[in-house]
C-alpha positions in Angstrom: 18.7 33.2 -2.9 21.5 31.2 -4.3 21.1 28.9 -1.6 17.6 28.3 -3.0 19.0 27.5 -6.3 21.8 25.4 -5.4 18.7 23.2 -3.6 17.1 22.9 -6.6 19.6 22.0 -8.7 20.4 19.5 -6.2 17.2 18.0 -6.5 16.7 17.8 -10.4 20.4 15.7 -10.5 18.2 13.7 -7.6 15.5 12.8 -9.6 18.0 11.9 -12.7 19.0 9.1 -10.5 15.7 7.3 -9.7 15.2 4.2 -11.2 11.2 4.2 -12.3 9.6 0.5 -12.6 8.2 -0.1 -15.9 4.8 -0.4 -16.6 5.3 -4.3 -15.9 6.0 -3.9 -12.9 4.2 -1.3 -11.3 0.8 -3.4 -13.1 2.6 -6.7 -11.3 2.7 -4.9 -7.8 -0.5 -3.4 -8.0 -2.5 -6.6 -8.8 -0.4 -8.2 -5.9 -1.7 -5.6 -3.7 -5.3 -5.8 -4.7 -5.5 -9.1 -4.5 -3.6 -9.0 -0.7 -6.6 -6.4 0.2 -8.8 -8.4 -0.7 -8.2 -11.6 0.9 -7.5 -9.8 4.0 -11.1 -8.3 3.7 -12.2 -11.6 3.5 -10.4 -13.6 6.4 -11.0 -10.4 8.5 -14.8 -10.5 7.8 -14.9 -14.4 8.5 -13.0 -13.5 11.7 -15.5 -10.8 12.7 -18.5 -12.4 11.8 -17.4 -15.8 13.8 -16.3 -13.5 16.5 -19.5 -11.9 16.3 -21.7 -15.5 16.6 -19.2 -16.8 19.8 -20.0 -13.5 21.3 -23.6 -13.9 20.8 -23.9 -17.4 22.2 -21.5 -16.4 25.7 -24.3 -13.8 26.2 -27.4 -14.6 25.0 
């Protein structure tokens, strides 16, 4: 059992040393991201949709 807390102890001095990103940040990143997802969306649409038509045209 004292194994068990000894793990847990462990952990909690862990977690003291994380460093969180402020709200800043983690607002900064996520609009990155979003952003990324989207234009990747739309250039892999494009992509699929040309792909799609030069497809189309080989066999019919």
């Amino acid at each position: 059992m004292e194994k068990y807390i000894n793990f847990f102890k462990e952990v909690k001095e862990e977690l003291k040393k994380i460093v969180w990103p402020s709200r800043d940040e983690t607002v900064g990143t996520t609009t990155v991201v979003i952003i990324f997802v989207l234009v990747m969306a739309v250039f892999l649409g494009v992509v699929d949709v040309a792909l799609s038509k030069i497809i189309e045209f080989i066999v019919g």
